[in-house]
N, C-alpha and C positions, 0 to 999 in steps of 0.2 A: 198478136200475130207473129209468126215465125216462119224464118225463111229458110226449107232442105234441101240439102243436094248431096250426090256421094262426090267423093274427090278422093283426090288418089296422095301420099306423103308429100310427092315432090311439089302438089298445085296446093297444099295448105304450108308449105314451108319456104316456097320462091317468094321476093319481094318484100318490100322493107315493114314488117310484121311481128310484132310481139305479140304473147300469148302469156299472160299473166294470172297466174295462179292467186285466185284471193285469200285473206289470209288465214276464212274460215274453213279452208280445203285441210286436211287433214296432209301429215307429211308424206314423202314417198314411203312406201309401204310394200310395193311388190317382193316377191319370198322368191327362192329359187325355183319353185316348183313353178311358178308361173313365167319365169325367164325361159325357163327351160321348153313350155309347153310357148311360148313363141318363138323360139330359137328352131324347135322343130319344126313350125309354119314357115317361119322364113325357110329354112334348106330345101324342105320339101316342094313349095314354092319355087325354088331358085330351080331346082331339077323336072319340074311340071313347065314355066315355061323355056326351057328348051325346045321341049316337043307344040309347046302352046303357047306363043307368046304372050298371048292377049290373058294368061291365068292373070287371074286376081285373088285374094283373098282378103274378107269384110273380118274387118275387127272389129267392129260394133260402133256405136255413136259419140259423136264429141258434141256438147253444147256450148255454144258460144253466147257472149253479151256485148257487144260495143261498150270500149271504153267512155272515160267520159272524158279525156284529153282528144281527141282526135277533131281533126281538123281539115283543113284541103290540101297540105301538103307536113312533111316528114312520117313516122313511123305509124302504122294502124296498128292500136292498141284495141286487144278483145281480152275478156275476160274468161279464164277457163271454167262453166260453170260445172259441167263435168266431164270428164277424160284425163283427168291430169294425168292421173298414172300410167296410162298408155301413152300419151305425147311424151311424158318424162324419160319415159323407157326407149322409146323411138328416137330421142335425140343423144341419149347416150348408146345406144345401139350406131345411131350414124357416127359420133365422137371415137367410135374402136374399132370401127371400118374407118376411118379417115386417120387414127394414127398405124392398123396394121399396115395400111397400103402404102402412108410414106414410109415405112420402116422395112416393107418385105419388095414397093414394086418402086413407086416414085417418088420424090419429093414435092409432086407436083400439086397430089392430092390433097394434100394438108389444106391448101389454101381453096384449093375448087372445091370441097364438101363445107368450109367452112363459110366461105363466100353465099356458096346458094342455100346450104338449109340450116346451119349453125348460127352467124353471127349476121347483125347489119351493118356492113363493114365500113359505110362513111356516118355512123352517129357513135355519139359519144356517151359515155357514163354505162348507163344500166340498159340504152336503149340497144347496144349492141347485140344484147343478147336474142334471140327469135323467141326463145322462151325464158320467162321468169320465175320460178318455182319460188313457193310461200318463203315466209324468211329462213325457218331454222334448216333448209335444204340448201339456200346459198352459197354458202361459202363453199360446201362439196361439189358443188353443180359447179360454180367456175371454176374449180381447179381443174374439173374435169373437159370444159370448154374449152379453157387456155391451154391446156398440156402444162402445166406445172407441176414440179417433184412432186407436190400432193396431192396430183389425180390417184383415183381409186384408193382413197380411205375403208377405213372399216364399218364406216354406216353406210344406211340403205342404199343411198346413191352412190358411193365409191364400191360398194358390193358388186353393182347391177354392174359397171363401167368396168369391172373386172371382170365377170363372169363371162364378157360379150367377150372381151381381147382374148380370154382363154378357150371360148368356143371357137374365135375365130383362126389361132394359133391350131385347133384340132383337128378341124373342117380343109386347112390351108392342104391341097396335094400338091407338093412340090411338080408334076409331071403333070399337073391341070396349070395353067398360065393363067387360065381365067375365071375360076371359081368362086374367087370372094369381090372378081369383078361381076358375075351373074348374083351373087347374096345383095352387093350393095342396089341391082337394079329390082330384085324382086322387092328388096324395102320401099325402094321409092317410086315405084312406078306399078308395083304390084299387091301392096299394102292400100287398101282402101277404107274408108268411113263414110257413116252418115254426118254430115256434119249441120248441125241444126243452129241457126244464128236468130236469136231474138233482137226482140226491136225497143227502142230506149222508153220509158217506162216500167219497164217489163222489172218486177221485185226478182231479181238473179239468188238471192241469198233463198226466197221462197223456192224458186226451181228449182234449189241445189236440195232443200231438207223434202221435199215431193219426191225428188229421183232417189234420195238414199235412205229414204221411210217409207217408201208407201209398201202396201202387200206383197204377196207372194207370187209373184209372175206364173206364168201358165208353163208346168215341165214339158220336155217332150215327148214322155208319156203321155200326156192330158191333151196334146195335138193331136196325137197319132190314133188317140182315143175317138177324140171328137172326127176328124175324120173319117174313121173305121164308121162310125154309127149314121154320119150323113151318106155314104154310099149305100146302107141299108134300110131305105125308108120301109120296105115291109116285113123284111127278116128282124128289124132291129131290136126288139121286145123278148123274142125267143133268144137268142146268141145271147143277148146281155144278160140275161137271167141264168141260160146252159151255158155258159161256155166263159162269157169277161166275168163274171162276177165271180164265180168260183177263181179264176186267173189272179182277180184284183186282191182276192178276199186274202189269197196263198202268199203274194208278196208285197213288201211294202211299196212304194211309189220307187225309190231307188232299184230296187231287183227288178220293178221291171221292165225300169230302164235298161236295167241292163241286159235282160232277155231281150228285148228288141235289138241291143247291140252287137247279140251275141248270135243272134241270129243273123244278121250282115256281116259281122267278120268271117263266119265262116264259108262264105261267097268269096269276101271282097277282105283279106286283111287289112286291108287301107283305112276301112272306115274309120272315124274319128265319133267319139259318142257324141260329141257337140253335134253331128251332121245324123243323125238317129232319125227325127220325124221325113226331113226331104228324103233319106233315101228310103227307109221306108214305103211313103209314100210315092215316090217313082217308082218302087217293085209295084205298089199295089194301085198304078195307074193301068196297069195291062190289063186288068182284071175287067170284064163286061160285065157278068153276071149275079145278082144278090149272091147267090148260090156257094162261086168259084171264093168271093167275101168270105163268105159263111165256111168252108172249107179253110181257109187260112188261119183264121181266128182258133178255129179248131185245132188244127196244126200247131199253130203258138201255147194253146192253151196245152197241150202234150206237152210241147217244147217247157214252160212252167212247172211240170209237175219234177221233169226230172229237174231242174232247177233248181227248185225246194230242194232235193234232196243231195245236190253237193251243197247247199248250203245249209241242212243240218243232217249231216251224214250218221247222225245216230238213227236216223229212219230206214237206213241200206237194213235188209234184212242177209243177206248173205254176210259173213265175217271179213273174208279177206279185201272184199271192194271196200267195206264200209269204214277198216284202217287204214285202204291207202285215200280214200276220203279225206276221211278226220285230219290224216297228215298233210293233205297238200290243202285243204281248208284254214290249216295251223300254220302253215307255209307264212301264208298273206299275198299271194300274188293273183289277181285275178285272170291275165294273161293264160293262165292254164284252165280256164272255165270252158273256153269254145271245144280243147279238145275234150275236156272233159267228160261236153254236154252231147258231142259225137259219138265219144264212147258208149255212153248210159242211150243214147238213141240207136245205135248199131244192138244193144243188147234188149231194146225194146222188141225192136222190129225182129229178133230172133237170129240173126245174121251173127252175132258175138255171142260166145259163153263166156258167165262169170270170172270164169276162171284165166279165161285170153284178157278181157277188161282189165281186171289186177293185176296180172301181169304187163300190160301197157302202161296202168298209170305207176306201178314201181318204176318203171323204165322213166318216168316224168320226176317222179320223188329222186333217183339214183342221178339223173341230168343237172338239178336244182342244186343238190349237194354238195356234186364235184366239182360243179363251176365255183360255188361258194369258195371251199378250197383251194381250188387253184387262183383266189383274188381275182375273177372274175363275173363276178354274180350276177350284173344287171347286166355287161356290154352286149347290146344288139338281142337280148332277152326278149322283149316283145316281138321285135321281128321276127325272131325264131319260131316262137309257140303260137304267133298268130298266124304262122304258114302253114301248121302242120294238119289242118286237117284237109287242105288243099293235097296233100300229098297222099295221103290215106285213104282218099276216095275209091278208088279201084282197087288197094290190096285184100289179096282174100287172108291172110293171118293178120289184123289190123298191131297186134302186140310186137309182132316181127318188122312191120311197115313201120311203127313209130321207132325202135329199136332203131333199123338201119337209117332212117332218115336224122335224129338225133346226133348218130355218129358220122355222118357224109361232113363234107366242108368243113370250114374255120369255126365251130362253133364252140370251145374251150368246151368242151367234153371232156375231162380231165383222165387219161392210161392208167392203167394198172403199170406202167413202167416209170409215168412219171409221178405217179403220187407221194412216194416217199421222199424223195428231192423238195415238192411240192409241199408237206409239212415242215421240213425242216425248214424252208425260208420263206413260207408266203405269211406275212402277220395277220394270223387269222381274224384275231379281235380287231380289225380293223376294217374288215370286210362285212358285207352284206348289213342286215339290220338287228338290230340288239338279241330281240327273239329268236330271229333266225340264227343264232352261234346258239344260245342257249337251249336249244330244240336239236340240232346236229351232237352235241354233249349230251344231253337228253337221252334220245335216240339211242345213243352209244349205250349207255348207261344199258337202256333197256335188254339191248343185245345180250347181254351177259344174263339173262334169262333167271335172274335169282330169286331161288325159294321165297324169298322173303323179302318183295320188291317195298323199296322205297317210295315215298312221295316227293315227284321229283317239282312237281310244279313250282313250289315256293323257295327253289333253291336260287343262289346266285353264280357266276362265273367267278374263280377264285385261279388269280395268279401264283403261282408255286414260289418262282422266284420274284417275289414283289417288285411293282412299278416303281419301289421309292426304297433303294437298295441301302440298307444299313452293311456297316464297317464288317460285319459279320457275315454278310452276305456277299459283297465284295471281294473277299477273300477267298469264295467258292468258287466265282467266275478268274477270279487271276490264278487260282492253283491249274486252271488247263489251259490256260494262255502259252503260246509259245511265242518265240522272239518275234520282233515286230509288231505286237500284236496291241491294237488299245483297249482299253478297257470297257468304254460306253460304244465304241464300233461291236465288238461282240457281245455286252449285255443286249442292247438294242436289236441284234438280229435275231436275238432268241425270245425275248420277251414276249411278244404277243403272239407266238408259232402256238398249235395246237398244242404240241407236245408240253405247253408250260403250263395248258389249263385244266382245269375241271371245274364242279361241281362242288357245291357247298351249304351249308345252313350256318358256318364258321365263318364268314367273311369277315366281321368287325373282330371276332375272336383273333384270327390268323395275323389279318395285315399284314406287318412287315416282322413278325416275330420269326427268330431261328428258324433254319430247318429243323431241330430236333423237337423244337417244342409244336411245328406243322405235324412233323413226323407224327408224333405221338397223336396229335387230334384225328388226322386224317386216317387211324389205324383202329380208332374206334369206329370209324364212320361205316354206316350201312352201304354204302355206294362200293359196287367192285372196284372201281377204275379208282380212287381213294386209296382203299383198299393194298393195289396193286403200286400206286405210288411210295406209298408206306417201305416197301419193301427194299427201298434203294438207301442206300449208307450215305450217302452226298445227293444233292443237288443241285448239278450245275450244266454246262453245255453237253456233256456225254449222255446225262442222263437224260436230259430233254429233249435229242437226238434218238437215243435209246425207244424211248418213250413212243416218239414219232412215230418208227418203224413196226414197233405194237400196232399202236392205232390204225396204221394202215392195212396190215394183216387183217383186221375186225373189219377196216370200212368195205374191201376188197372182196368179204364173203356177206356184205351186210348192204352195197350197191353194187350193181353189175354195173363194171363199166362199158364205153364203148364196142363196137364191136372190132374184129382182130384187122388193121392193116388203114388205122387212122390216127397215127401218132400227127401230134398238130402242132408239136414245139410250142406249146402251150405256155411255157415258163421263159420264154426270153424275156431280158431286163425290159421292163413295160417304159421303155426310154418316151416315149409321149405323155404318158403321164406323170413322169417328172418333170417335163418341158413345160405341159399345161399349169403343175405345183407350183414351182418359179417364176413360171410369167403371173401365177394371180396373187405372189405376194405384193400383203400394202403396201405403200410406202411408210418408211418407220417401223420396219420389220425385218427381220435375217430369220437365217435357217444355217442348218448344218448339212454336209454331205452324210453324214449317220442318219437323221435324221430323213431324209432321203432317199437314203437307202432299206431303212425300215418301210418306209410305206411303197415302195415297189417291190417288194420281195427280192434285193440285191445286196450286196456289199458297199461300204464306205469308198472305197478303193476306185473299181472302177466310174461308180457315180463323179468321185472326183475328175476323174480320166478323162469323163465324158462333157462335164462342166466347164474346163480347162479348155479344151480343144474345140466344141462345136459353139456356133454359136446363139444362144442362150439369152430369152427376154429376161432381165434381171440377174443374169449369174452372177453379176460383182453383190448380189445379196446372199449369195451361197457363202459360208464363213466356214472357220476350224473349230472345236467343240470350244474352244476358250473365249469365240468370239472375236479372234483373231484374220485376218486375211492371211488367205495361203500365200508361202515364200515364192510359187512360181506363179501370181497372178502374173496377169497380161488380159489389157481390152482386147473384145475382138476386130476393132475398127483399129485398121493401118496407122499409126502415126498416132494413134491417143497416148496420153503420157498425163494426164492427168491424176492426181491422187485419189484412188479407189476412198477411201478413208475422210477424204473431203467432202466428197459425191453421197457418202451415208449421209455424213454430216446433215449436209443439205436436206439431204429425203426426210431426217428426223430421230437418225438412231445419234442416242446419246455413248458417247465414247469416253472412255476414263484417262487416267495420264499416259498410261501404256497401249491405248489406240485401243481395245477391247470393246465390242458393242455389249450393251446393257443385256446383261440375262431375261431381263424381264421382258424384252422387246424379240426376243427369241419366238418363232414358229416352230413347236415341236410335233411331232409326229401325228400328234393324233389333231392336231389345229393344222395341217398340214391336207389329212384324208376330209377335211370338213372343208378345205377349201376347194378340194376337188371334188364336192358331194359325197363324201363317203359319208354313212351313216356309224355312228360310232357311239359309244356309252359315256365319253368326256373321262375315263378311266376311272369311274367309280360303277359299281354296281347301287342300283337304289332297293331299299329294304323293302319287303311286302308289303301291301295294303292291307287296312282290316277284311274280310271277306265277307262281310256283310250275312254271313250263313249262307255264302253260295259261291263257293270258290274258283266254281269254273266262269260262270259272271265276271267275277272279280280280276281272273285272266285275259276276257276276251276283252276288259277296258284297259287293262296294261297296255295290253299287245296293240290293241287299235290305237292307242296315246302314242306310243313309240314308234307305230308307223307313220302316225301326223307330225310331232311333234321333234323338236333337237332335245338334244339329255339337257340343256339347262331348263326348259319351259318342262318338259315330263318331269324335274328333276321339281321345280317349283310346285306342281299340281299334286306329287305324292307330299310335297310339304304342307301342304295346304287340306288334305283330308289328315291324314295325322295330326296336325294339330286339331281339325275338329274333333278327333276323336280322342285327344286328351281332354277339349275341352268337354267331353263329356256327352258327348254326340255319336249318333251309332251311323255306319253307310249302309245305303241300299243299292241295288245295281239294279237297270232297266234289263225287258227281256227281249228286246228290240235287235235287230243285226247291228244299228249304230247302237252300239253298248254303254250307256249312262251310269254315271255316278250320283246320287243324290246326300244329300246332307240332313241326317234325320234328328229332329229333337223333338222327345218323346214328353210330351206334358203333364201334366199330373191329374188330370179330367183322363189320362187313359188317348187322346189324338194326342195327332202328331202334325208339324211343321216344317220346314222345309226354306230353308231364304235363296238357294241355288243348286241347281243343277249344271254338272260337269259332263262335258261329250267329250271327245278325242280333238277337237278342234276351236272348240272354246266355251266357255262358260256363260252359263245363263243365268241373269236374275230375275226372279218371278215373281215380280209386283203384282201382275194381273192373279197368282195365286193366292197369294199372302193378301189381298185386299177382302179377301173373306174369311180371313183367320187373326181369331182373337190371338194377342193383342195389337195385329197389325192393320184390322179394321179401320184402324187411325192412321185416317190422311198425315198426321202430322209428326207420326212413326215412321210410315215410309217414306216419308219426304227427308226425315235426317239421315235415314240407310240411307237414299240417294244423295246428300251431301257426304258423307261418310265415305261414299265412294267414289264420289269425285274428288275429294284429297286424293288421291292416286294419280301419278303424274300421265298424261296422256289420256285420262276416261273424263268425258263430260257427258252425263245423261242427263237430258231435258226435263223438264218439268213434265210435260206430256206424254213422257214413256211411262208413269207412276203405273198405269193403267196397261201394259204392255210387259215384255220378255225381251228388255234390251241384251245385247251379249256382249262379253270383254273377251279379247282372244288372248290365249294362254302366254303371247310372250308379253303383255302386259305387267305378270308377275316374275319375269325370269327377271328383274333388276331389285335388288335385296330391298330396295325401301319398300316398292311395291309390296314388298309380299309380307314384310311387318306388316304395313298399312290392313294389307287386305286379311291376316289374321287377326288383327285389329276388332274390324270389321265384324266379322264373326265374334270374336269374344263378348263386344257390346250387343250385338243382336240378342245373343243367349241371356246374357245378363239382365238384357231387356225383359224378357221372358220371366226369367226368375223371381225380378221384384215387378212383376204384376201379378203373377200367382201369390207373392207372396202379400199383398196389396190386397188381396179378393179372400186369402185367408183370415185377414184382419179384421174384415167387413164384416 
């Protein structure tokens, strides 16, 4: 028997109450994406009840167990048997509201957040804490509790605790007084649960392997479904057969989810996919009639077909729709579907020609770009593109209507005035996501219209003046140095700028070699823009500069920019998100003002300026390229006189005789853009995959990997098919929209076998496959693969999955032992293989 109730943060965290993670719960785990996706519940929340007090928002259920110490009086110990990672996250979320507000409003907060939902302030030892996280989270959690120079480390839980202070340092309006006091109330009084408390017999470890094993819960397709077909008990037979099943047949269970989504944002851009079935279903409570039912379905099922076809744009029968398709398909933003799916419905219904469509979604492709370029790419992106067909409703030229609306307001639309400024210092490779630079390069490429077009898919991004600059390249950059001027200040400004990159199939060839010997490869190369680099005698800031103001000439005839009389000062020093960069350094970490100044598209100098003067969460970790403190530090608290140099000490940076912090403890630019979510390539490009014989396949699981995934786990997963395919193994790819990878070995009977398959978000082992393939028939083959694979630190699959498709997620293998282990793995599987065939030839 079990006892529910909802309850709100502050009524499960008042009162002398521990919450103990047992120690079979797995560690904190939560990834950005999901801070992020409650970081935007909470704001939105915080701004909902103004107008709504009483808003609330359910984050789903926590089960609880009575401890077995509890007694009639001190601490109520419960066991957490599942929610950990959402109370975990909720208690360091309250820990960075209760140090922003001593630090930005009172002192006073510190002790009242920690008093009611933090600490049990009259016990002693371990009971103070309200919650206990397993052991190997410990030591992060308190540091993070107590405010110790070791709050917000580099693992999970010092991730989560930073990411909250640097959201909350973003959100803070100086000219709002009370804004992160409305965030801390919507946490605690507006964050709600099911909170389920079992009663003492109750097997807790059983509850906990039921709640994270059992089937595939019901999507909100499959409500909305079941729904739909109970309001038509006499229509239901016909529709299902005319109308959902041709719908269902068209898209997988995810599409069409997402046409139901996409169908209410363009009402309501609000909607959230998670709230899909309720509203839904509250559109379709109005409804009396089978009939008026029967009509919707219909409608949707239209809405489906054009669907299909931005998601495989090779079915566009007209030319020019079916490239600006492909391209914003190739993009990877889904955000641009509603308008998409408006346009292709205006040209159904006859209201749009071809010809206006195309020309709309250029104006979406040219939008996508410029912002990329101007280091802008995602800010306020969704808000944007989920407003726009709200605007377009009533225009009669809809291509003109998205045009001017694009260019209205603050929305980094990047000028035809400001562009060439904007290549020369915004660090492109730093911006947007891997694919996406290598598709604007791409793109480029193509502009030049050459007889004799290259294949550009398999190429990589190739720096001119390499990331790791030899004695001879050095010398390129100080012959245009003028006095004053340092050396890694101006390397660093130019590096990652458009103008230093291209295209290549030479990456491993180039590296850090000479310019003359680039020279000479890039001058064979089929690529114009190679080509046209070739042509330059030096390479250094002039020319990369030079370069830029090319490039922009092409992009200027190649995207239309805004329309005339919207200049948006698009490029001032993005002083916030150098604010957000330094407040989320760890502790046991420094940075440079170069460095710095690379990832805001600005100079060394005034970032200095800026550093010095305002004041700055962490700036005494802002150092000189040597690792040095600047000669005019100064805290920015009145009367501090403490030693800057002492204060690292403490935090963790190691210093040498001459006070210098350790290189290797250094946050450099591109671990800088990661800590502010930029998506980035970690400064290597990764080599092709095999193509399985179908190379467009074999891109759409690149690109889907690099949108899931950080460059060290993508970086693991291309390591992990190449060795199968040294060991002798061929890839498949799925034809599915989630795009799979499989691992093929071909046997000598002419079948084939398979021990996992790869998706963009984690890998699957297929016992339940292999249990009817010779020679994995034997129970007592796959049971050593499954010990095989639990030598991997952190995978323990049960006995009981043998029979099942357990998954391992990709950052599993981003830590080097793992990914020995797990090509291990594979090599013994094949092996396996081998000497059973070779076993049965004998026979």
């Amino acid at each position: 028997m079990v006892a529910a109730r909802e309850i709100s943060v502050q009524q499960l965290l008042e009162g002398t109450t521990q919450y103990q993670v047992p120690l079979y719960q797995r560690t904190y785990s939560w990834k950005r994406a999901q801070m992020e996706r409650l970081w935007a519940d909470v704001v939105q929340l915080s701004a909902d009840r103004m107008t709504d007090p009483g808003a609330t928002h359910f984050m789903g259920s926590l089960v609880l167990a009575p401890g077995a110490g509890n007694g009639p009086g001190g601490v109520h110990e419960y066991l957490v048997v599942d929610g950990q990672q959402r109370l975990t996250t909720l208690s360091l979320l309250l820990a960075a509201i209760r140090d922003h507000r001593r630090e930005h409003e009172f002192p006073e907060h510190f002790e009242r957040i920690n008093e009611k939902y933090l600490l049990n302030k009259w016990e002693k030892g371990d009971h103070r804490y309200k919650l206990w996280p397993t052991q190997a989270d410990r030591e992060s959690y308190r540091a993070c509790i107590d405010a110790t120079p070791h709050a917000g480390g580099q693992d999970g839980v010092g991730q989560a605790y930073r990411f909250f202070q640097s959201a909350l340092l973003t959100e803070d309006d100086p000219d709002d007084p009370l804004d992160i006091e409305r965030i801390e109330n919507a946490v605690i009084s507006g964050l709600s649960m099911v909170c389920v408390t079992t009663v003492e017999g109750d097997n807790t470890h059983r509850i906990f392997e039921s709640l994270n094993n059992t089937g595939l819960r019901l999507t909100q397709g499959d409500l909305l479904r079941n729904y739909i077909f109970m309001r038509l008990p006499n229509l239901g037979e016909s529709v299902y057969s005319s109308l959902w099943r041709p719908l269902q047949d068209g898209l997988s269970p995810e599409d069409l989810e997402l046409l139901f989504w996409l169908d209410l944002v363009q009402r309501d851009p609000t909607v959230k996919q998670t709230d899909i079935y309720e509203k839904q279903r509250h559109r379709m409570d109005r409804f009396q009639a089978e009939e008026e039912i029967r009509d919707d379905v219909a409608r949707l099922a239209r809405l489906g077909g054009l669907l299909h076809l931005i998601l495989s744009p090779e079915q566009e029968s007209d030319p020019t729709v079916r490239l600006r398709l492909q391209r914003l398909k190739t993009w990877g933003t889904t955000t641009v579907y509603p308008t998409l799916l408006f346009l292709l419905d205006l040209r159904e219904q006859g209201r749009a020609s071809s010809a206006t469509v195309a020309e709309a979604m250029l104006y979406l492709e040219s939008f996508l770009v410029r912002r990329l370029l101007a280091g802008r790419a995602t800010m306020n992106l969704n808000r944007i593109l989920l407003g726009a067909v709200a605007e377009l409703t009533d225009v009669s030229n809809v291509a003109t209507g998205l045009h001017q609306y694009l260019s209205s307001g603050r929305k980094y639309f990047l000028t035809d005035s400001e562009l060439v400024a904007a290549l020369k210092i915004v660090p492109f490779y730093l911006n947007g996501r891997a694919h996406q630079r290598r598709l604007i390069l791409q793109w480029l490429e193509e502009s030049y219209q050459s007889p004799e077009p290259v294949d550009l898919t398999s190429l990589t991004i190739e720096h001119v003046l390499p990331q790791t600059p030899t004695s001879a390249w050095q010398e390129c950059v100080l012959a245009e140095m003028t006095e004053g001027e340092d050396f890694s200040t101006v390397y660093e400004s130019v590096l990652h700028t458009l103008g230093n990159l291209t295209l290549t199939g030479y990456n491993s060839s180039l590296s850090n070699s000479p310019y003359p010997k680039k020279r000479d490869l890039l001058l064979k190369s089929g690529l114009r823009m190679n080509q046209e680099i070739a042509r330059e005698s030096e390479w250094g800031r002039a020319a990369i500069y030079a370069r830029a103001e090319g490039l922009a000439e092409r992009i200027k005839k190649t995207w239309p920019g805004p329309l005339a009389g919207t200049e948006m000062t698009t490029l001032d020093p993005r002083w916030k998100l150098m604010e957000q960069a330094v407040a989320s350094l760890p502790s046991g970490t420094w940075t440079t003002y170069g460095d710095l100044a690379a990832l805001i598209g600005s100079h060394a100098m005034p970032v200095g300026q800026r550093v010095a003067n305002k004041p700055i969460k962490n700036g005494h970790r802002v150092l000189q390229a040597a690792g040095t403190v600047a000669p005019n530090f100064r805290w920015y608290e009145e009367g501090r006189v403490d030693d800057p140099l002492t204060v690292l000490a403490e935090e963790g940076i190691r210093l040498d005789d001459q006070g210098r912090a350790d290189p290797q403890q250094r946050m450099l630019v591109d671990s800088l853009a990661l800590l502010v979510g930029a998506d980035i390539d970690g400064g290597v490009e990764l080599p092709p995959l095999p193509d399985g014989g179908a190379p467009e396949l074999r891109d759409s699981f690149v690109r889907q990997l690099d949108e899931r995934q950080n460059h060290s786990e993508s970086a693991a997963v291309h390591e992990i098919i190449r060795a199968w395919d040294a060991l002798g193994g061929r890839v498949g790819y799925g034809t599915a929209e989630n795009t799979s990878c499989f691992l093929l070995w071909d046997k000598v009977d002419g079948s084939e076998i398979w021990p996992v398959i790869i998706y963009a978000g984690h890998l699957e082992v297929v016992f339940q496959y292999i249990a009817s393939r010779q020679p994995f028939d034997d129970l007592g083959l796959r049971d050593e693969l499954r010990l095989r694979l639990n030598e991997l630190d952190g995978v323990e699959i049960g006995e009981e999955r043998l029979t099942k498709r357990p998954n391992l997620q990709h950052e599993t293998f981003s830590r080097a032992e793992n990914l020995d282990k797990m090509i291990g793995v594979l090599a013994w599987f094949t092996e396996t293989i081998r000497t059973w065939e070779l076993q049965r030839t004998a026979i």
